[in-house]
C-alpha positions, 0 to 999 in steps of 0.5 A: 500500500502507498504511504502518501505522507511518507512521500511528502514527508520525504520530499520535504525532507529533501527539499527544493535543493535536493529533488534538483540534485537527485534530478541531475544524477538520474538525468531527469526533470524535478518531476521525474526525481520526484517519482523516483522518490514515491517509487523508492518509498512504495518500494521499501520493505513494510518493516523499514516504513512501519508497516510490517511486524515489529523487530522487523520480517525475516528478510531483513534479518530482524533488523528493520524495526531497530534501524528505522527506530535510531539504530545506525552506523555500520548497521544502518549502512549494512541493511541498506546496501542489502536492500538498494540492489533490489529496491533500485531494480524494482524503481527502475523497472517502474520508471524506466531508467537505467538500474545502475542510474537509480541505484547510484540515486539511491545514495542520495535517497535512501538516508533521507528516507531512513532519516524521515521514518525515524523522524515520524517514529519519535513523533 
């Protein structure tokens, strides 16, 4: 299911000067960044968004509900590289760029996301 207020939340987080540069590194418009963006968010595991079970589903080794909770570092580093390959595949496929194009966007994404989501748990 499609979290709309993720996404605005992420977009916002991201800001005006962001969208441009994640823009810029997939070779679109602000719009096509942006879609990139709801893409990522619907793509993301339900554990890491807060819709899964909590401690996180087997997938993610238990890790996603400590990771989007505070938890980073090394952690954080390690659960998102496991998830970019299949995440940018899937956003690719969707969008239609080049998977190594919005894997190497996702650099830039994938923390604000997590960021985001830990934001949203504090609240």
């Amino acid at each position: 299911m499609a979290d709309d207020s993720l996404r605005a939340d992420v977009l916002d987080e991201l800001g005006d000067d962001r969208i441009e540069e994640l823009a810029q590194e997939l070779g679109t418009d602000t719009e096509g960044a942006k879609q990139v963006v709801a893409a990522t968010v619907d793509e993301l595991p339900a554990e890491l968004t807060g819709g899964g079970p909590p401690g996180g589903a087997p997938g993610l080794g238990g890790l996603g509900g400590g990771l989007a909770g505070g938890l980073g570092g090394g952690l954080m580093s390690g659960v998102l590289s496991r998830i970019t390959r299949p995440v940018a595949e899937a956003v690719a496929k969707r969008t239609g760029l080049p998977p190594a194009t919005v894997a190497k966007a996702l650099e830039l994404l994938l923390p604000v996301v997590m960021t985001t989501i830990a934001k949203r748990r504090k609240r």
